[in-house]
C-alpha positions in Angstrom: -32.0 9.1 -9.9 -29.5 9.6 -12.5 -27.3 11.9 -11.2 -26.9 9.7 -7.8 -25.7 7.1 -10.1 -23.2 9.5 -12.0 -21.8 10.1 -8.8 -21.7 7.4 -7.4 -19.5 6.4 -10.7 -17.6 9.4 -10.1 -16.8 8.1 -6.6 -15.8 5.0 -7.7 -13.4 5.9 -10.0 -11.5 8.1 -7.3 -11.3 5.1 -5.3 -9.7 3.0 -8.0 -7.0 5.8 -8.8 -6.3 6.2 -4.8 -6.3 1.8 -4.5 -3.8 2.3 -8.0 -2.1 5.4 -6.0 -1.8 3.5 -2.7 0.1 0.2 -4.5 2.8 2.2 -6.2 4.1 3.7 -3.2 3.7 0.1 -1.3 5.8 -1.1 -4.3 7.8 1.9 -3.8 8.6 1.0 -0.2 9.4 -2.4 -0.5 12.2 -1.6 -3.0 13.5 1.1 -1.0 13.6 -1.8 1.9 15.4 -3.9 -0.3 18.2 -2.0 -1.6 18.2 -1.4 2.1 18.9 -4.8 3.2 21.6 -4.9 0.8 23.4 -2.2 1.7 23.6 -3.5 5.3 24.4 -6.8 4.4 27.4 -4.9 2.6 28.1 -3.5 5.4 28.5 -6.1 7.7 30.1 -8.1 5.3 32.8 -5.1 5.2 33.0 -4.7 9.0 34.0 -8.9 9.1 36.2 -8.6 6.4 37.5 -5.1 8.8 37.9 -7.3 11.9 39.7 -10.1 10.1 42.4 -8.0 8.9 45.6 -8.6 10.0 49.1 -7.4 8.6 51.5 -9.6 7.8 54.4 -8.7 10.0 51.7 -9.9 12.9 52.0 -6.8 15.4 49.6 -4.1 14.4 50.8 -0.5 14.8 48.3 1.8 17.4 47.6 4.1 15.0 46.7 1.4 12.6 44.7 -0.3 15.3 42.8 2.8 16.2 41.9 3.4 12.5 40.6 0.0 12.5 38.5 0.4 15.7 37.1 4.0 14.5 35.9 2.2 11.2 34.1 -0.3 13.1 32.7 2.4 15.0 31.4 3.8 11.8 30.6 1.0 10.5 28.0 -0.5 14.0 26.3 2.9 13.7 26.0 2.9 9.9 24.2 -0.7 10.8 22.4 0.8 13.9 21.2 3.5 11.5 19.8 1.1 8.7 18.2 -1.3 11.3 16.1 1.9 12.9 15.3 2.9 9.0 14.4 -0.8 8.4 12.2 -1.1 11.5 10.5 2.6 10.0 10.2 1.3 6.6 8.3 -2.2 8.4 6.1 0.6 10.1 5.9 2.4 7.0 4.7 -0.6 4.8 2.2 -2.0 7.3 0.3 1.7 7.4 0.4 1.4 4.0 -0.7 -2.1 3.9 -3.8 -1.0 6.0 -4.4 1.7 3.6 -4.7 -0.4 0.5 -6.8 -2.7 2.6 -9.1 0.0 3.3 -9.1 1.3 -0.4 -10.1 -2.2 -1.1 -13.1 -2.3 1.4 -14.0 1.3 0.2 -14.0 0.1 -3.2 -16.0 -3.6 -2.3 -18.3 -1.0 -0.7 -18.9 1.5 -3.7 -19.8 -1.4 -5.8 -22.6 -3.3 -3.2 -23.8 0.1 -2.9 -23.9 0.6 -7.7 -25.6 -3.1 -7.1 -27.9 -1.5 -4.6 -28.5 1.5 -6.3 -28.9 -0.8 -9.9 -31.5 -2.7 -8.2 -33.9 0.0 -6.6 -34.0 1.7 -10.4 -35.1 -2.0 -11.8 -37.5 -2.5 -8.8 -39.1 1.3 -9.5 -39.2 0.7 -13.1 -40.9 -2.7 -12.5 -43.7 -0.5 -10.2 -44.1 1.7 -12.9 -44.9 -0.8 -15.2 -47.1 -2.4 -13.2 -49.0 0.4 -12.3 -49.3 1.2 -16.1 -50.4 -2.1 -16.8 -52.8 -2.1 -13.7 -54.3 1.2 -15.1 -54.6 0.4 -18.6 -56.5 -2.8 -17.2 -58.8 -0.2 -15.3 -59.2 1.5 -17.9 -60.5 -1.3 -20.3 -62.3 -2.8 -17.4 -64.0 0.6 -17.0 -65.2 0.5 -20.4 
């Protein structure tokens, strides 16, 4: 019976370092996502200030306009790109989200199953004493 329990230790503790393991790279995620959001809220902040620019004779030469328009172009599929990698991260963080929830239940499990375990062992030892007391009693009965 001991080495179930040993294991079942054993067990437990890999589940604690994967739950640990799984929250770092959640942690990991929503930082990347963050410095993210920042960089596209730079960006559209950079593709306003772009758009409002304006010389100050008032006409705007073509090649200066074109410049301007390629930028922007840039710019909307810089922003295109870090929407789609946002939208992956989201994905991302709510597999990983349902992993550490399932770490969790694993680990919920593993312990009503060392309470289980901890309980059959009392319940066996409490036979065995019994029985030894119900034989002794035999035995002085007997005599």
């Amino acid at each position: 019976m001991g080495s179930k329990g040993f294991r079942l230790e054993g067990l437990r503790r890999l589940r604690e370092q994967r739950l640990q393991y799984e929250r770092l790279l959640l942690q990991q995620l929503h930082g990347y996502q963050q410095r993210t959001r920042e960089e596209l809220e730079q960006l559209q902040q950079h593709l306003q200030a772009l758009c409002e620019q304006r010389p100050e004779s008032g006409t705007i030469a073509a090649q200066e306009l074109q410049q301007v328009w390629f930028r922007r172009q840039v710019l909307e599929l810089q922003m295109q790109r870090h929407h789609e990698q946002q939208q992956q991260l989201r994905e991302m963080e709510a597999a990983q989200r349902s992993r550490v929830q399932q770490a969790l239940q694993e680990e919920r499990i593993l312990e009503l199953l060392k309470q289980r375990y901890t309980q059959l062992q009392q319940t066996e030892e409490r036979r065995r004493e019994q029985r030894a007391l119900d034989e002794l009693a035999q035995r002085r009965r007997e005599r």
